[in-house]
PyMOL Python script that loads the backbone (N, CA, C, O; Angstrom):
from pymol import cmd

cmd.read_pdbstr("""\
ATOM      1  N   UNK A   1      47.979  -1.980 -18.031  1.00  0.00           N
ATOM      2  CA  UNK A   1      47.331  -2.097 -19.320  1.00  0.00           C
ATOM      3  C   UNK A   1      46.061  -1.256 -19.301  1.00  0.00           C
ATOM      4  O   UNK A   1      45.326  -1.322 -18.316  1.00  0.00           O
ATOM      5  N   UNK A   2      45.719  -0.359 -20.475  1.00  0.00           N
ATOM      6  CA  UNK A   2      44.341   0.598 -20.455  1.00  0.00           C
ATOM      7  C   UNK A   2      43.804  -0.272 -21.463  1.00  0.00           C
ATOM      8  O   UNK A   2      44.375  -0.902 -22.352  1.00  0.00           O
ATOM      9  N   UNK A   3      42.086  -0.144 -21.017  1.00  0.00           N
ATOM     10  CA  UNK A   3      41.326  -0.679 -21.494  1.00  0.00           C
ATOM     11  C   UNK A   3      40.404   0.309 -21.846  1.00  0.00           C
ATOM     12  O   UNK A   3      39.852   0.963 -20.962  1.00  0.00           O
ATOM     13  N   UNK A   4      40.195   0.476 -22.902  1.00  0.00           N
ATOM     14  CA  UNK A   4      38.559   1.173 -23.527  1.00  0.00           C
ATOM     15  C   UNK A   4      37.261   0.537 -22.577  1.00  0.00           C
ATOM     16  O   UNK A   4      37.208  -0.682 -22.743  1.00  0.00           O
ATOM     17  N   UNK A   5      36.595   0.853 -21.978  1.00  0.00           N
ATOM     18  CA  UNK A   5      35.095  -0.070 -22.175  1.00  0.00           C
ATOM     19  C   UNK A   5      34.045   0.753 -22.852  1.00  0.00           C
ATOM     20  O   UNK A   5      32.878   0.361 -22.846  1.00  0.00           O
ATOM     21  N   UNK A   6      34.417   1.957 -23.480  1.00  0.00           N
ATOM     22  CA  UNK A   6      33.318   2.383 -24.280  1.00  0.00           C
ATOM     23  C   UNK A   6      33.363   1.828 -25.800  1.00  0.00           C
ATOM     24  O   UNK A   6      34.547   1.710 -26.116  1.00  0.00           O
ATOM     25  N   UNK A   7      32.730   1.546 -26.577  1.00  0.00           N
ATOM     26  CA  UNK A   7      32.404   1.736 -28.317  1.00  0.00           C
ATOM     27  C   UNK A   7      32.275   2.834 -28.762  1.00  0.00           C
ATOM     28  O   UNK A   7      31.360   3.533 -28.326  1.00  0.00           O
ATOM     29  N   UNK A   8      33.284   3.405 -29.921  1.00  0.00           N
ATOM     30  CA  UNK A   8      32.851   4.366 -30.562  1.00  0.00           C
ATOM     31  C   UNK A   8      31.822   3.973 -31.646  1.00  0.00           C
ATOM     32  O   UNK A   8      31.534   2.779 -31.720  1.00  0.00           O
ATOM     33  N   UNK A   9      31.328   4.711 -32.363  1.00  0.00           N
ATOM     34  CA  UNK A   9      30.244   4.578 -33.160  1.00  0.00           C
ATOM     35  C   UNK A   9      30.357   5.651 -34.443  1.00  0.00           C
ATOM     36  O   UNK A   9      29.309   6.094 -34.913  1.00  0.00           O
ATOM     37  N   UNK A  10      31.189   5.914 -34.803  1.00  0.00           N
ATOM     38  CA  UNK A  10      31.544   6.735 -35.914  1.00  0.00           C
ATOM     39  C   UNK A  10      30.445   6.101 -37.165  1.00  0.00           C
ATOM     40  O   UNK A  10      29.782   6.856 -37.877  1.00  0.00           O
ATOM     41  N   UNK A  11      30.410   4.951 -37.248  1.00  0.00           N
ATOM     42  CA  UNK A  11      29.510   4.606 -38.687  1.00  0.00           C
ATOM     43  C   UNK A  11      27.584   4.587 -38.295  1.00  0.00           C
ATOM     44  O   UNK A  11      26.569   4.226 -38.890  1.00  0.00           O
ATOM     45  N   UNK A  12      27.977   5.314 -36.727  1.00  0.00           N
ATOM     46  CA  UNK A  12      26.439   5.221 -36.924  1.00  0.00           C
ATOM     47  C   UNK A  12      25.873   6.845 -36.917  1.00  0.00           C
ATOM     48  O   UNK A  12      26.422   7.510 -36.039  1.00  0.00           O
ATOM     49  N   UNK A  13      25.077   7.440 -37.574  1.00  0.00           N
ATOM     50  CA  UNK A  13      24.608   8.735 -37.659  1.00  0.00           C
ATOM     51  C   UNK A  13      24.156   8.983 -36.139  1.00  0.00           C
ATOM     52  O   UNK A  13      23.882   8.112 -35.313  1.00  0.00           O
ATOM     53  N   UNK A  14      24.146  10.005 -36.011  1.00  0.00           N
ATOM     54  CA  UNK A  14      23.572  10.953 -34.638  1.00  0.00           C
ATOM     55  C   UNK A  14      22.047  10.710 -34.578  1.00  0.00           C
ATOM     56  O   UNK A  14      21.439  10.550 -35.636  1.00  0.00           O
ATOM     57  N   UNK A  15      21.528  10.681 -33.634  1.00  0.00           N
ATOM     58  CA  UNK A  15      20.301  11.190 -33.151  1.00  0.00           C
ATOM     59  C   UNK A  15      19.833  11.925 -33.812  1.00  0.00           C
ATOM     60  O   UNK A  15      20.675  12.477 -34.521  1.00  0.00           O
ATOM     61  N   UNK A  16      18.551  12.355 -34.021  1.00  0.00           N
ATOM     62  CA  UNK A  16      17.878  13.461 -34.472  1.00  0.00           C
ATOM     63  C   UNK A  16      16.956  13.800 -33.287  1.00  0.00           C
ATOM     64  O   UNK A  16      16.263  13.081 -32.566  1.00  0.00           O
ATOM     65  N   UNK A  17      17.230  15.488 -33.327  1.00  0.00           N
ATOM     66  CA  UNK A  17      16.520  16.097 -32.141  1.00  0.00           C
ATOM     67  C   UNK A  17      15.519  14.997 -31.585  1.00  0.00           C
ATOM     68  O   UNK A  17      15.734  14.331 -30.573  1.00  0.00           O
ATOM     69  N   UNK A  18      14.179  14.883 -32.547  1.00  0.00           N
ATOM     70  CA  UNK A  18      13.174  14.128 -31.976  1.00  0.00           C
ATOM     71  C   UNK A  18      13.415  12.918 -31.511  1.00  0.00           C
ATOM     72  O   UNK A  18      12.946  12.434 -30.481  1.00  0.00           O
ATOM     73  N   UNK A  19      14.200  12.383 -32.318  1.00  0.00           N
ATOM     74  CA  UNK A  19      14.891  10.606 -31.547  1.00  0.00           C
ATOM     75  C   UNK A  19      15.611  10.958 -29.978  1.00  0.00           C
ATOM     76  O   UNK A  19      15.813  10.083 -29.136  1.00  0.00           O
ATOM     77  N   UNK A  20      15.887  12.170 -29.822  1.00  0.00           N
ATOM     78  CA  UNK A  20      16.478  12.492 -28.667  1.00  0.00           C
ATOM     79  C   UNK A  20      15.618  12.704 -27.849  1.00  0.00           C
ATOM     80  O   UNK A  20      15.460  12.131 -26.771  1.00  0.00           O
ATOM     81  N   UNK A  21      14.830  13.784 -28.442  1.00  0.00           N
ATOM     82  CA  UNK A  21      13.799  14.008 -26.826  1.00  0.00           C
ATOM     83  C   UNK A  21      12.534  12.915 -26.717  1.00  0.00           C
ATOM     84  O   UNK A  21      12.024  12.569 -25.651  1.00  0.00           O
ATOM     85  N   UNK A  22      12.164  12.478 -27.952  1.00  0.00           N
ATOM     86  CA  UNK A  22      11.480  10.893 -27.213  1.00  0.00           C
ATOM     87  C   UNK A  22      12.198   9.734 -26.175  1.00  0.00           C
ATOM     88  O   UNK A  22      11.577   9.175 -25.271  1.00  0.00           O
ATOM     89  N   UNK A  23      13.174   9.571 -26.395  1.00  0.00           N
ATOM     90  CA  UNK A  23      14.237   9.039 -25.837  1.00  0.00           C
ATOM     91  C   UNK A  23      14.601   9.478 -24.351  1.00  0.00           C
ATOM     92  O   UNK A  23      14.911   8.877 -23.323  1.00  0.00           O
ATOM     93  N   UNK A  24      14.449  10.575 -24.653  1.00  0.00           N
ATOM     94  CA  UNK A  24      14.543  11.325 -23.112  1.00  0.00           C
ATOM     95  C   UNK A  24      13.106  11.774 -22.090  1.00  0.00           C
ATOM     96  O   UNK A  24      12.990  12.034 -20.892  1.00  0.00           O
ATOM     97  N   UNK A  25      12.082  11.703 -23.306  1.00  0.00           N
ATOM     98  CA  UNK A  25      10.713  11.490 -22.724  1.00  0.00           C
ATOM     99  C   UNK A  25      10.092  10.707 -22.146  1.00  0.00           C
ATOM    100  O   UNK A  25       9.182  10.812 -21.323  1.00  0.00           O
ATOM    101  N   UNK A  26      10.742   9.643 -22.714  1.00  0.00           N
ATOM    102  CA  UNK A  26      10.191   8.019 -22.180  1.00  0.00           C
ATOM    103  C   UNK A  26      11.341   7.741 -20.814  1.00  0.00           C
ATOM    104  O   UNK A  26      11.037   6.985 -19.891  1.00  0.00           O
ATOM    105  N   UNK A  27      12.151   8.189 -20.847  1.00  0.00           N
ATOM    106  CA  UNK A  27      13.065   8.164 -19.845  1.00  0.00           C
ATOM    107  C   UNK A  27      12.299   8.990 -18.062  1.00  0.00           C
ATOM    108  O   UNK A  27      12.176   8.590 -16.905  1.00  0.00           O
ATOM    109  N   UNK A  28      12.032  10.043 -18.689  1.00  0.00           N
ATOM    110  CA  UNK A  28      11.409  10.640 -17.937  1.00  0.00           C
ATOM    111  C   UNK A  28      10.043  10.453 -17.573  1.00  0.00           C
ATOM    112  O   UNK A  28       9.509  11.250 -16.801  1.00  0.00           O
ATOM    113  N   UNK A  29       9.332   9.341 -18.119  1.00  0.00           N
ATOM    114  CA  UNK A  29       8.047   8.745 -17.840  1.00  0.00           C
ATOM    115  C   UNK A  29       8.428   7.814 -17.007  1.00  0.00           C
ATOM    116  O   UNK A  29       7.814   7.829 -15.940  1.00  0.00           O
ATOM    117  N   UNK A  30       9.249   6.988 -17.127  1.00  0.00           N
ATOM    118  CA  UNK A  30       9.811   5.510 -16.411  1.00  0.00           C
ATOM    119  C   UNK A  30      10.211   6.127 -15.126  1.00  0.00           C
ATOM    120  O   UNK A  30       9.878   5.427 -14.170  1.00  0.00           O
ATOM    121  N   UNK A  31      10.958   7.465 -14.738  1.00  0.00           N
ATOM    122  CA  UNK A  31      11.333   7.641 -13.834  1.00  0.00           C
ATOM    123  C   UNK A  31      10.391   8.340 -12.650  1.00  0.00           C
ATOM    124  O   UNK A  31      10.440   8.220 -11.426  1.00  0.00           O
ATOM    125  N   UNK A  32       9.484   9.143 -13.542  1.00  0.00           N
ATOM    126  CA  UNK A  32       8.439   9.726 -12.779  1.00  0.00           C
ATOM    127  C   UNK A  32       7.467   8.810 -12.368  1.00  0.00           C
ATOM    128  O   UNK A  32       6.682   9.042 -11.449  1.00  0.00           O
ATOM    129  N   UNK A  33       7.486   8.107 -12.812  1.00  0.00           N
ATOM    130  CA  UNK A  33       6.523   6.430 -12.909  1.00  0.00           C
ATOM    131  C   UNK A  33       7.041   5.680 -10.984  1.00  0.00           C
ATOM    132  O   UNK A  33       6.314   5.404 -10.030  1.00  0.00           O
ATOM    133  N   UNK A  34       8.243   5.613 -11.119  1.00  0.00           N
ATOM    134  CA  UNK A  34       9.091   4.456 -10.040  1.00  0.00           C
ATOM    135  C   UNK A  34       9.217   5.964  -8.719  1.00  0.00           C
ATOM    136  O   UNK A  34       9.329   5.684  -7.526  1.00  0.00           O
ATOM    137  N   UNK A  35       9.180   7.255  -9.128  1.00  0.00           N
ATOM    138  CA  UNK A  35       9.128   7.910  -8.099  1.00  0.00           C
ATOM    139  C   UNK A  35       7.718   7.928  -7.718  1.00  0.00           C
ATOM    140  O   UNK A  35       7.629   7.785  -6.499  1.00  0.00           O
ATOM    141  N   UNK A  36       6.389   8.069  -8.385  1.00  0.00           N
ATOM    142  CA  UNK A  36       5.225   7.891  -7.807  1.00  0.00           C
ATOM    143  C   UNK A  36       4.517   6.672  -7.230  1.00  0.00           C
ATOM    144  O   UNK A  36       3.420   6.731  -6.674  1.00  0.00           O
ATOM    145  N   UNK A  37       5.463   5.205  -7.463  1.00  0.00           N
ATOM    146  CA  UNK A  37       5.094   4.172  -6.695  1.00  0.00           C
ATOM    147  C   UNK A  37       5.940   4.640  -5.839  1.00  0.00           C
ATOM    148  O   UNK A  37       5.035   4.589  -5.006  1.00  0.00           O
ATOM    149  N   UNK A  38       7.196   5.228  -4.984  1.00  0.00           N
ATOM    150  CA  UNK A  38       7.980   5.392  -4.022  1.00  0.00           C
ATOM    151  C   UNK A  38       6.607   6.067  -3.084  1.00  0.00           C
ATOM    152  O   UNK A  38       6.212   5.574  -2.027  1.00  0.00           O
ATOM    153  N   UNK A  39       6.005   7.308  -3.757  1.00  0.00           N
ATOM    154  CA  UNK A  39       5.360   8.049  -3.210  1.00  0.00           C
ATOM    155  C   UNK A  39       3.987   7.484  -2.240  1.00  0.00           C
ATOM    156  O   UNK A  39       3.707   7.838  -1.095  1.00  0.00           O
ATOM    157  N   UNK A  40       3.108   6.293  -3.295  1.00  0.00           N
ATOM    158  CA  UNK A  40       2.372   5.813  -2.782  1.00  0.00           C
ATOM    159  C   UNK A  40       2.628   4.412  -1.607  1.00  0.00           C
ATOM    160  O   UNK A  40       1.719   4.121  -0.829  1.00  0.00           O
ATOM    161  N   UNK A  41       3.734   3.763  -1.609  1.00  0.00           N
ATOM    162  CA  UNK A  41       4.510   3.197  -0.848  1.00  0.00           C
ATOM    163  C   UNK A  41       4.591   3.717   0.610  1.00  0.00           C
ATOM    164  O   UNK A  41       4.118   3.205   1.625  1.00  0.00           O
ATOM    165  N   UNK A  42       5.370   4.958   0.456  1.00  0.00           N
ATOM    166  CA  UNK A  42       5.528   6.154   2.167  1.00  0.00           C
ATOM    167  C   UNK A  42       4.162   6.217   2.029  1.00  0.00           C
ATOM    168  O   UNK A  42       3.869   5.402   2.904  1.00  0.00           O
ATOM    169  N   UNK A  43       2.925   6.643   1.500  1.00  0.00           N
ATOM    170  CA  UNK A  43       1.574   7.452   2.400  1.00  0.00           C
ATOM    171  C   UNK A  43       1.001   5.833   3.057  1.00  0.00           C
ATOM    172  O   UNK A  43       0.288   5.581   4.029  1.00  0.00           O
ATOM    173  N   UNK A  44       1.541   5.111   2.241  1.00  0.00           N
ATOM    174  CA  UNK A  44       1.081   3.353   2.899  1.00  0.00           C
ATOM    175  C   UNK A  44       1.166   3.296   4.578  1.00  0.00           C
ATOM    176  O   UNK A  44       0.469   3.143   5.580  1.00  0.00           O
ATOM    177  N   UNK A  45       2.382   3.506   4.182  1.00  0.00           N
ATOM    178  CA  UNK A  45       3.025   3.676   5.849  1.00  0.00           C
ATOM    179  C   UNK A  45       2.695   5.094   6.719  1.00  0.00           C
ATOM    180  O   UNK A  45       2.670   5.032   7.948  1.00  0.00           O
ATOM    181  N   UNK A  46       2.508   6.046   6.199  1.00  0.00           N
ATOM    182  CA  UNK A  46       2.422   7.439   6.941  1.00  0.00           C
ATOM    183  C   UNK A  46       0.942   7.047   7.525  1.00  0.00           C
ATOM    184  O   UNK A  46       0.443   7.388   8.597  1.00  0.00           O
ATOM    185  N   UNK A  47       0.332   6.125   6.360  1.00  0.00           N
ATOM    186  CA  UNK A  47      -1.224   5.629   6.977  1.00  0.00           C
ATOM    187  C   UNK A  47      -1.308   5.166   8.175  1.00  0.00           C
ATOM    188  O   UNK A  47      -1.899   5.615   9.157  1.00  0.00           O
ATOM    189  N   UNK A  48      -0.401   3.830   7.973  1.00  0.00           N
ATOM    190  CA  UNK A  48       0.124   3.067   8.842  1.00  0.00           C
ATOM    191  C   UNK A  48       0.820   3.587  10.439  1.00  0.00           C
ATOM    192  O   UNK A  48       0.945   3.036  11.533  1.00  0.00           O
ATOM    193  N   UNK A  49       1.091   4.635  10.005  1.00  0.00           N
ATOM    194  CA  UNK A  49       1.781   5.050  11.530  1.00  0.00           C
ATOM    195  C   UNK A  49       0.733   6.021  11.509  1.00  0.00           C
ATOM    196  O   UNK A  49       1.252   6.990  12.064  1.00  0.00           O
ATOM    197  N   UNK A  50      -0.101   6.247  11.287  1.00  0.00           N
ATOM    198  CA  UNK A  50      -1.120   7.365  11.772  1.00  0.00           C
ATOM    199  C   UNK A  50      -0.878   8.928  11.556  1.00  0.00           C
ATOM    200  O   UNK A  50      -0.833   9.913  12.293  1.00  0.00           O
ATOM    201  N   UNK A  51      -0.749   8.688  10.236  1.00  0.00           N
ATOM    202  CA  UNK A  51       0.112   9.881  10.039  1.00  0.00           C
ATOM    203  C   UNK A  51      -0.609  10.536   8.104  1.00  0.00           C
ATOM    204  O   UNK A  51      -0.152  10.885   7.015  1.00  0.00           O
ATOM    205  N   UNK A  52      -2.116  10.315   8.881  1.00  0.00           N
ATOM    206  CA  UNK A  52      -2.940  10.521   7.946  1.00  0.00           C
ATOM    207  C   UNK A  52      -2.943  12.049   6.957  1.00  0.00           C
ATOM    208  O   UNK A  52      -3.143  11.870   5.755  1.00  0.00           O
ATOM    209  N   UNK A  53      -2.758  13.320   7.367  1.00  0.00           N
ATOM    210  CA  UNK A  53      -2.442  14.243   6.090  1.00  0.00           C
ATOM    211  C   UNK A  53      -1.017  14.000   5.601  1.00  0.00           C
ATOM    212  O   UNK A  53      -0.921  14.278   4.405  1.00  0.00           O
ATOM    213  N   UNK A  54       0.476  13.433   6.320  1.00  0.00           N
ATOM    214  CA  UNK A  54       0.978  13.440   5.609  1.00  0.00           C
ATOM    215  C   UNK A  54       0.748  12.134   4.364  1.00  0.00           C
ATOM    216  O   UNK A  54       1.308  12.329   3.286  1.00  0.00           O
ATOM    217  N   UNK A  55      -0.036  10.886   4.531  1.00  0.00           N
ATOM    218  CA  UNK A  55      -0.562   9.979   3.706  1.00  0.00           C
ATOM    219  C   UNK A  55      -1.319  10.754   2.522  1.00  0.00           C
ATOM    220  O   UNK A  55      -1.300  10.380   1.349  1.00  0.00           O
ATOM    221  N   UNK A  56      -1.954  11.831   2.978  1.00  0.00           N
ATOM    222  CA  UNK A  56      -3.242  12.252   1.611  1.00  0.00           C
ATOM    223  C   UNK A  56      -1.978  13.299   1.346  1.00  0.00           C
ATOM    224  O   UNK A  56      -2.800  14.054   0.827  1.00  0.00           O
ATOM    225  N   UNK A  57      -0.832  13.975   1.238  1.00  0.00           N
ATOM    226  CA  UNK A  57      -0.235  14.623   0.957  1.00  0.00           C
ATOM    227  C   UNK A  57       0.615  13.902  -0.283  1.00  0.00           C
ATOM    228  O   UNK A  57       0.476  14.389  -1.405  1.00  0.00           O
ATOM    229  N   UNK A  58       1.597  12.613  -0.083  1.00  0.00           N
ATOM    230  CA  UNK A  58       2.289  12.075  -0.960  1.00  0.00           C
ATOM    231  C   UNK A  58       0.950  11.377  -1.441  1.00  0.00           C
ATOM    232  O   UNK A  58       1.306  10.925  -2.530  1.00  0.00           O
ATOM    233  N   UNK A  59      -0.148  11.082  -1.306  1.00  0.00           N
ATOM    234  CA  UNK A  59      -0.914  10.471  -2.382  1.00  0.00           C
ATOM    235  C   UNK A  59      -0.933  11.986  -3.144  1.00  0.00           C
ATOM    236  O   UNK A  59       0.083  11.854  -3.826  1.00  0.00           O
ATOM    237  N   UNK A  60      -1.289  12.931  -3.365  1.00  0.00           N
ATOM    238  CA  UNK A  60      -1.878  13.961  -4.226  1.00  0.00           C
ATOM    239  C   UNK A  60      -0.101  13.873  -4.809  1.00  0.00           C
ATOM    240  O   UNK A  60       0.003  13.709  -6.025  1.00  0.00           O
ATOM    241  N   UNK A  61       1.012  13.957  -4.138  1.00  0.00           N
ATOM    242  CA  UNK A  61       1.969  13.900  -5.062  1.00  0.00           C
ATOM    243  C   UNK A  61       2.630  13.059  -5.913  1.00  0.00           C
ATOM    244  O   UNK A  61       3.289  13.410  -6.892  1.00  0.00           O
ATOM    245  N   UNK A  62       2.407  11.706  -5.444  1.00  0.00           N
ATOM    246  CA  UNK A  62       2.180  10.208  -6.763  1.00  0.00           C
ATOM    247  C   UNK A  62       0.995  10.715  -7.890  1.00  0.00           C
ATOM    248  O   UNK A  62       1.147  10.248  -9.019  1.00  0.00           O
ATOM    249  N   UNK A  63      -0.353  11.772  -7.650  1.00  0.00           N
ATOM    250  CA  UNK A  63      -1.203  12.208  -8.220  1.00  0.00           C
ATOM    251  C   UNK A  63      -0.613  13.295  -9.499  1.00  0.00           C
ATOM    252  O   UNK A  63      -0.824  13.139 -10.702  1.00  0.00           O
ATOM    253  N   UNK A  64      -0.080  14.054  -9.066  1.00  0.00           N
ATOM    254  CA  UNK A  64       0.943  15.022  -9.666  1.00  0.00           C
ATOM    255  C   UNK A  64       1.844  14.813 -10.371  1.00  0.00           C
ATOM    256  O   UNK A  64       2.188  15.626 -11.228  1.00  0.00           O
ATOM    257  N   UNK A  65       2.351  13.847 -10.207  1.00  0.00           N
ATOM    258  CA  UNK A  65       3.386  13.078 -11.088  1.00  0.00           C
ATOM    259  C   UNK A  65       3.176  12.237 -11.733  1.00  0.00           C
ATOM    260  O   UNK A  65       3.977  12.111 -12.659  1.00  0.00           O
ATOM    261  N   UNK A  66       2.029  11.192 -11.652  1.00  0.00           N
ATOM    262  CA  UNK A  66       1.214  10.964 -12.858  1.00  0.00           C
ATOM    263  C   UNK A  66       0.954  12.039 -13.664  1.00  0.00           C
ATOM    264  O   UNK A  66       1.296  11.902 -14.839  1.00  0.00           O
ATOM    265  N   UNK A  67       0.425  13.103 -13.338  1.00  0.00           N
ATOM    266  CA  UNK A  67      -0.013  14.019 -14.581  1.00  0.00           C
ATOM    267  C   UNK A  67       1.043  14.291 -15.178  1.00  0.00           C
ATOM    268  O   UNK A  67       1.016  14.033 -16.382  1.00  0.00           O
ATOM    269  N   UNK A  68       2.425  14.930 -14.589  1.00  0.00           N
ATOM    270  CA  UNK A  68       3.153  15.417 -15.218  1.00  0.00           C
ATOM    271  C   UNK A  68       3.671  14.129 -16.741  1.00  0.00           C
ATOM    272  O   UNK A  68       4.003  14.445 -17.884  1.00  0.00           O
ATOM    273  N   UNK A  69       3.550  12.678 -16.122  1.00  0.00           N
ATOM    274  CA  UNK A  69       4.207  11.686 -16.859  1.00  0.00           C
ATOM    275  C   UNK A  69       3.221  11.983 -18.445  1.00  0.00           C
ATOM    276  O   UNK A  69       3.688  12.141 -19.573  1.00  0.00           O
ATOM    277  N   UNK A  70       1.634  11.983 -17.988  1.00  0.00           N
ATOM    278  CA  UNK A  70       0.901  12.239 -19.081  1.00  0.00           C
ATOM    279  C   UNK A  70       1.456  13.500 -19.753  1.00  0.00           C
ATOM    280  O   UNK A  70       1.924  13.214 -20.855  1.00  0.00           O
ATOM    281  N   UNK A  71       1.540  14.564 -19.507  1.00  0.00           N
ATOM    282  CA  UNK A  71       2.605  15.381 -20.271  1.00  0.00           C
ATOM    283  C   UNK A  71       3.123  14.997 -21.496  1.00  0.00           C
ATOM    284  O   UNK A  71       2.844  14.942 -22.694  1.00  0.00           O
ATOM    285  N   UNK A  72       4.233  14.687 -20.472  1.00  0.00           N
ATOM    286  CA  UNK A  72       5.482  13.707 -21.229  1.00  0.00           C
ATOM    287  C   UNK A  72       5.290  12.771 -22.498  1.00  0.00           C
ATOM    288  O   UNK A  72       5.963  12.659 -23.523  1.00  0.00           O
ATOM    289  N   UNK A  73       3.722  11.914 -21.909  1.00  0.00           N
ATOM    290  CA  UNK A  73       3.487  10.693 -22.960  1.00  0.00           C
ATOM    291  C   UNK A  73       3.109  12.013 -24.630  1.00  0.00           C
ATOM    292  O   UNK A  73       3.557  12.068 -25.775  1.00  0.00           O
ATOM    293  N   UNK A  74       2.036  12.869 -23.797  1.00  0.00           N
ATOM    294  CA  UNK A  74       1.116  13.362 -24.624  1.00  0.00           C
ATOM    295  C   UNK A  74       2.576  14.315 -25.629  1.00  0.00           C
ATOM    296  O   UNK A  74       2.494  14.030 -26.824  1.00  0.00           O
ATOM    297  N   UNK A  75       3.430  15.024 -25.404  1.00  0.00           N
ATOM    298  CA  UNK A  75       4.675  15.502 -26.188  1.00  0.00           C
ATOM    299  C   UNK A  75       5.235  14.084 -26.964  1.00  0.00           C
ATOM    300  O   UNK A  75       4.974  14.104 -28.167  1.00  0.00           O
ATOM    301  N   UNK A  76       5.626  13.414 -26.714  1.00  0.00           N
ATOM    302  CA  UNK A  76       6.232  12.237 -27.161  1.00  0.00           C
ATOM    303  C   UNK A  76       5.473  11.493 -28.175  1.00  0.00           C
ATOM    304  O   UNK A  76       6.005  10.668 -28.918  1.00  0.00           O
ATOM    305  N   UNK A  77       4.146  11.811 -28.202  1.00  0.00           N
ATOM    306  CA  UNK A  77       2.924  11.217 -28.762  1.00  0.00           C
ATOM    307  C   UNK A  77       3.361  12.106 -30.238  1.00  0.00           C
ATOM    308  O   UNK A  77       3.551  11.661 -31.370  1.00  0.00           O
ATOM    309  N   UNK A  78       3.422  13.301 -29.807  1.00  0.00           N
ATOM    310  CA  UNK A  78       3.282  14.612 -31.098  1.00  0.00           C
ATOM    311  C   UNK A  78       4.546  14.257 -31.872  1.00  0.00           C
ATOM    312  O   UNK A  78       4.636  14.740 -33.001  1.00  0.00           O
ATOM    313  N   UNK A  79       5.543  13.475 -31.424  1.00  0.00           N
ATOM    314  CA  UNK A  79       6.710  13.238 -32.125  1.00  0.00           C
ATOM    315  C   UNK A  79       6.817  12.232 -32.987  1.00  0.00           C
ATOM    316  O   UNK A  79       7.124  12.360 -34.172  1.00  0.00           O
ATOM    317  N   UNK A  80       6.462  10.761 -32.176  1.00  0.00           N
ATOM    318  CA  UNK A  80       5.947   9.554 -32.734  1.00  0.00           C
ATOM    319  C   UNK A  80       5.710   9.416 -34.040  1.00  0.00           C
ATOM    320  O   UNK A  80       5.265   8.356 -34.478  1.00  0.00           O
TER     321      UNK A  80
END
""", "prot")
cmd.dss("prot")
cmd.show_as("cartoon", "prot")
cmd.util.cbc("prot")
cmd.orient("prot")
């Protein structure tokens, strides 16, 4: 026996560009978000094992990826 598990959606209109890339902006904030706690997590430990520039290394890159997320917010903002 075949089973669908998707829904089509024929009665609902498409996306509009901007509903898309906010959608995909905020997506990409949430994710850059859970990779820069990953980041500050390892320099925890790189601390921890004595492994102090690579610690100030993934901190400046949890640093970096915050900014980039502000980006993201600040485009998503212009759409809003």
């Amino acid at each position: 026996m075949t089973h669908h598990d998707h829904h089509h959606h024929e009665d609902q209109p498409e996306m509009t560009l901007e509903e898309k890339m906010v959608k995909l902006l905020d997506h990409w904030i949430r994710h850059n978000d859970d990779h820069a706690s990953t980041y500050r997590d390892w320099a925890e430990k790189a601390k921890t094992g004595k492994l102090t520039e690579v610690a100030l290394l993934l901190e400046e890159a949890a640093e970096m990826t915050g900014r980039i997320s502000e980006k993201f917010d600040q485009a998503a903002s212009l759409i809003r």
